[in-house]
N, C-alpha and C positions, 0 to 999 in steps of 0.2 A: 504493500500500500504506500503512496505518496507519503511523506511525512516529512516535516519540519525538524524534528526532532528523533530517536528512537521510540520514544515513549508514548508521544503524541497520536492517536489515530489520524486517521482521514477526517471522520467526519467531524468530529471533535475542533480539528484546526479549520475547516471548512468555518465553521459556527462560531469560534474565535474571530475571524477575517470578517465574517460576514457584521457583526457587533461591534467592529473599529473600525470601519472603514466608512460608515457616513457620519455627515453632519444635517441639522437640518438649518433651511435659510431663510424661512419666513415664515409672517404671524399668524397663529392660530388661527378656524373660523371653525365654522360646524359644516363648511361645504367648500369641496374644491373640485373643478373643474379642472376638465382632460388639458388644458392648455396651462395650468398652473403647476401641471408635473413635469418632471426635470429628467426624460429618459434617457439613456443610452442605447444606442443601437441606432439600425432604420426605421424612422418616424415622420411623419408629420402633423402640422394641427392643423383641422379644417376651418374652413371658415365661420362654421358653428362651434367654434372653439372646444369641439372633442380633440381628444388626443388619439392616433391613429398607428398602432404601432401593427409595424411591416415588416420587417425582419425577424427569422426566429431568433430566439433569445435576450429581445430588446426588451429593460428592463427600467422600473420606475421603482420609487420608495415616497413612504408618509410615516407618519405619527399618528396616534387617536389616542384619546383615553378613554378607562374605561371595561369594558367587557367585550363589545362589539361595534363594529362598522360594517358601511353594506357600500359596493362597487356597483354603478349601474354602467352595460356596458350593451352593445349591440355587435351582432356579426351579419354576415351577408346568410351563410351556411353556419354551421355548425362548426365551432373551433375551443380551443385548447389553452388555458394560462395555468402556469405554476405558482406556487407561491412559499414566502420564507417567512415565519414568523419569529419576532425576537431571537433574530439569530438558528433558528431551527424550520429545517426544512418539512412544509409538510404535507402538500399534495398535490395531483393537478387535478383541475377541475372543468367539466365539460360546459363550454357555455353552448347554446342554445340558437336556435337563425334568431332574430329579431331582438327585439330588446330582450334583456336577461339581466336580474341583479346576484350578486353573490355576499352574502354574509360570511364576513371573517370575524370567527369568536375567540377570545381569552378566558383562559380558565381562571386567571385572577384580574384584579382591579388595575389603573398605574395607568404606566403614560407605556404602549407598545410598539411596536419598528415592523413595518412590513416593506416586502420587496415583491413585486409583481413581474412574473418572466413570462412572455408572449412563449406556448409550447410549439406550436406549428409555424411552417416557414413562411416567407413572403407568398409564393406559387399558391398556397392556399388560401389565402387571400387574408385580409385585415381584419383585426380586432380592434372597435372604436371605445374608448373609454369616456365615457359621457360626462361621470361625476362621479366623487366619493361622500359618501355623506357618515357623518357621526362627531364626537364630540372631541374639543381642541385639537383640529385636525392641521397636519404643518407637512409640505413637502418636504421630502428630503434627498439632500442630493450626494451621489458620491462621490468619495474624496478623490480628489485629483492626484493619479498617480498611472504610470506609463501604462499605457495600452497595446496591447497586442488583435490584428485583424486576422479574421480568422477566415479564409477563402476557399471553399467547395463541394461538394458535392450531400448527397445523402447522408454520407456516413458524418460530414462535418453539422449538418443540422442536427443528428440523433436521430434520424427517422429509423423505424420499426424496430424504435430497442426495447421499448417496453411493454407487454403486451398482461402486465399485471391487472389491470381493468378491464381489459376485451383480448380475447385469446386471438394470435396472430393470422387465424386465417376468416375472421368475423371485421365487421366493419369499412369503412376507409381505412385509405394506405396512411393519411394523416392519423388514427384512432391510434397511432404505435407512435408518434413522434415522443421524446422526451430531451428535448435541447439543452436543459437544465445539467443533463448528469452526460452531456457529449464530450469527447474528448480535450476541446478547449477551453468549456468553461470551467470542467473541474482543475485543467492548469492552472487558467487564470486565476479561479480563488486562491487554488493550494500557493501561488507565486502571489497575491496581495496585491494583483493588475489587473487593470479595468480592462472590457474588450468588446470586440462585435463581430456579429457573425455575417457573412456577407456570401451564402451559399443557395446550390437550386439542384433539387434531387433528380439525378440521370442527367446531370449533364458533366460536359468534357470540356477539352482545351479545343480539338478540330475535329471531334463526332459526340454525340450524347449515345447514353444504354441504347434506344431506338430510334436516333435519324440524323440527320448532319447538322443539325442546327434548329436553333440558335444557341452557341454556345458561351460559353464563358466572357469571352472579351467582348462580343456582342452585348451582352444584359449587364453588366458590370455597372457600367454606368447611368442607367438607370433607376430610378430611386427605389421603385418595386421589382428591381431586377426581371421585369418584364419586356423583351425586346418592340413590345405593341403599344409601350405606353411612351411619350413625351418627356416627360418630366425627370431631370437627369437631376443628379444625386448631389448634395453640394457637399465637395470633398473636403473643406474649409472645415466640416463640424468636427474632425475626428483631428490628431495629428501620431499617428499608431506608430512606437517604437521598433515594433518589429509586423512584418508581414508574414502570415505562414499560408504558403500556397498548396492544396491536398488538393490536385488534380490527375486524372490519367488514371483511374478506376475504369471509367466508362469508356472511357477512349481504345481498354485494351479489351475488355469485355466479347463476349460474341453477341451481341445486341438480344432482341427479343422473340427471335426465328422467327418475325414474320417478315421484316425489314428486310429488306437486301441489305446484305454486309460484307464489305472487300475485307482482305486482310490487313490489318496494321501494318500501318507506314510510319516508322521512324522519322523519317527525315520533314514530313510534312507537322507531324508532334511536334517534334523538336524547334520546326522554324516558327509554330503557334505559338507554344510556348513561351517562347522568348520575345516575340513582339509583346504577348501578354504581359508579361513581368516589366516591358518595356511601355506600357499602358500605366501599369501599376508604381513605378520608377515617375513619372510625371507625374501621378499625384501626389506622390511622397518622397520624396524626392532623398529624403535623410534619413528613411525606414530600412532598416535590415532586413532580407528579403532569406526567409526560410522554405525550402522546399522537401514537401517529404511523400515520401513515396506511400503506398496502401499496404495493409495485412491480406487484401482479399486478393492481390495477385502475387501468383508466387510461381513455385518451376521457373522454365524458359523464359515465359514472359514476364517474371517477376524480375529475375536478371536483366533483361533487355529492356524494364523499366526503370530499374537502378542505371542503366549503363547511360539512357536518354537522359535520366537528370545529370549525371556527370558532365553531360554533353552541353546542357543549358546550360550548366552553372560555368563552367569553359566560356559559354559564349558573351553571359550577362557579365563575367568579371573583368572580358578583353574589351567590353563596349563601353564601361564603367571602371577605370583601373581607380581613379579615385574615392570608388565606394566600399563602403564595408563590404567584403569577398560574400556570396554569394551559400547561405548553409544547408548541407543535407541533410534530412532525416529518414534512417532505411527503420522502418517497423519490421516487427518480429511478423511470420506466416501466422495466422490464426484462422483457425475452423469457427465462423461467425455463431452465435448461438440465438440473434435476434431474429424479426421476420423477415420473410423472404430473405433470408441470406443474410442480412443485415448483422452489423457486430451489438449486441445486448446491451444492457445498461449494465451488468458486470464487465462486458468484453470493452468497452469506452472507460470505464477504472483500470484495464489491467493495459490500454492505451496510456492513457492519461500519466503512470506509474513511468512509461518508458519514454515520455514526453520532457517531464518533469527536468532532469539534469541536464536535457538538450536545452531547452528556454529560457532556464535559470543558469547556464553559462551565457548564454546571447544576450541576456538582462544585464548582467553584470559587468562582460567587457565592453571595452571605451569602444 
């Protein structure tokens, strides 16, 4: 398990981090609206001043006293938030199409700390937070401290790792997200850094699981990572110390046999690739750019996807000799336990564990 110390568990220091790491910044009321919360991740606020969070794992925080408060929220479809209460993680819960409220209760009285995580990705469309209502209620926001962006695919959302609510072959493909317990955000707690997910399930660098597109450097920059919509992303709100790129699952995959699908081309990866990272290098220009390979491909192609990143990181450090070199990370093979294939929310801990010393070197040298 991750650990800070020997002694210390996971979840333990998980819930230490979570209980130091905000402040809150303004005056109490008994009602706060979606535009008076302070998120991280992909959001925006409408012009009816909800708050509209888009990205999985994009996350707000309040205060209330008291016993209980109640979230009044809308979805288009049926979707998915998690929540942490006083430092203690405690469940997701299903909202509902149309309006829906949720009641978060305490067992005892005081002043309590909640954190709200959007469970399902942008692709499945938005969750609008209308209002919070209950007493001395005070946004709260987290403390400023380096950010890590976390860029790709299925496995990077958490999709189909939990199927503790709905067994994994019942429901939508969303009814398995759990983004909460994915491999980066349990880095970024265990390492005490902020972060956001910026990922869309079955797709690739220059093929997705099932068609050629739109892939990654296409949606990137748009705000709901939808290549249909307008409204591009303002890169201004984030400035992420390190970049970690988990692309080329899908890319090397054999699609969904009903698709036509040619054989993997190296060379065409590899020059995507790199114009990618070279998309991502303009926005950030000062960001450390981490590349790591998947557990789900292994043998031949596992090697020849290790080889392809060697090959990028060659090419992004000749284009860039005065940036920080270019880092790999090779994941251990793992037999997934989650659905459809997917790695479980134990198999994203036993990630997260070999993540850990890679990211917590990249954080710490200059």
């Amino acid at each position: 398990m991750l650990q800070m110390n020997k002694c210390l568990p996971l979840f333990l220091a998980l819930i230490i981090v979570g209980c130091a790491s905000t402040h809150s910044i303004n005056k109490s009321s008994s009602e706060l609206k979606g535009k008076d919360l302070q998120p991280v991740g992909r959001f925006r606020v409408t012009k009816t001043n909800e708050l509209e969070l888009i990205g999985t794992a994009v996350h707000f925080g309040f205060q209330f006293s008291g016993n209980a408060c109640t979230v009044i929220t809308s979805v288009p479809s049926h979707g998915y938030i998690q929540y942490v209460l006083d430092g203690a993680y405690q469940k997701r819960i299903r909202l509902n199409s149309g309006l829906d409220s949720i009641v978060i209760r305490a067992v005892n009285t005081g002043i309590h700390t909640v954190w709200i995580y959007k469970t399902t990705e942008a692709a499945t469309g938005p969750i609008y937070i209308q209002r919070i209502m209950g007493k001395d209620l005070k946004s709260v926001a987290e403390k400023k401290s380096p950010m890590i962006e976390f860029i790709g695919n299925s496995i990077t959302c958490g999709a189909a790792a939990d199927n503790v609510d709905m067994p994994c072959n019942q429901g939508e493909y969303y009814d398995h997200h759990n983004s909460y317990f994915a491999y980066g955000p349990r880095v970024a707690r265990a390492l005490d850094v902020s972060y956001v997910i910026s990922s869309v399930s079955g797709i690739g660098i220059y093929r997705n699981w099932n068609s050629d597109g739109p892939t990654m450097s296409q949606v990137y920059e748009k705000a709901d990572l939808n290549i249909n919509q307008s409204e591009l992303w303002n890169f201004n709100q984030y400035h992420p110390v390190i970049v970690s790129i988990a692309l080329g699952t899908n890319d090397f995959s054999n699609g969904d046999g009903v698709h036509k699908r040619d054989p993997f081309d190296s060379s065409i990866f590899i020059s995507n690739y790199v114009k990618f990272i070279q998309l991502v290098k303009s926005k950030y220009p000062n960001a450390k750019i981490a590349l790591l390979n998947s557990p789900m491909v292994s043998g031949p192609r596992g090697t020849m996807f290790n080889q392809c990143l060697v090959s990028i990181k060659r090419n992004i450090d000749a284009l860039y000799p005065n940036s920080y070199p270019v880092s790999l990370f090779y994941f251990k093979p793992m037999v997934a336990r989650g659905c459809a294939g997917h790695p479980s929310v134990d198999d994203h801990a036993i990630m997260a564990d070999e993540l850990y010393p890679f990211f917590k070197t990249l954080l710490e040298n200059p």
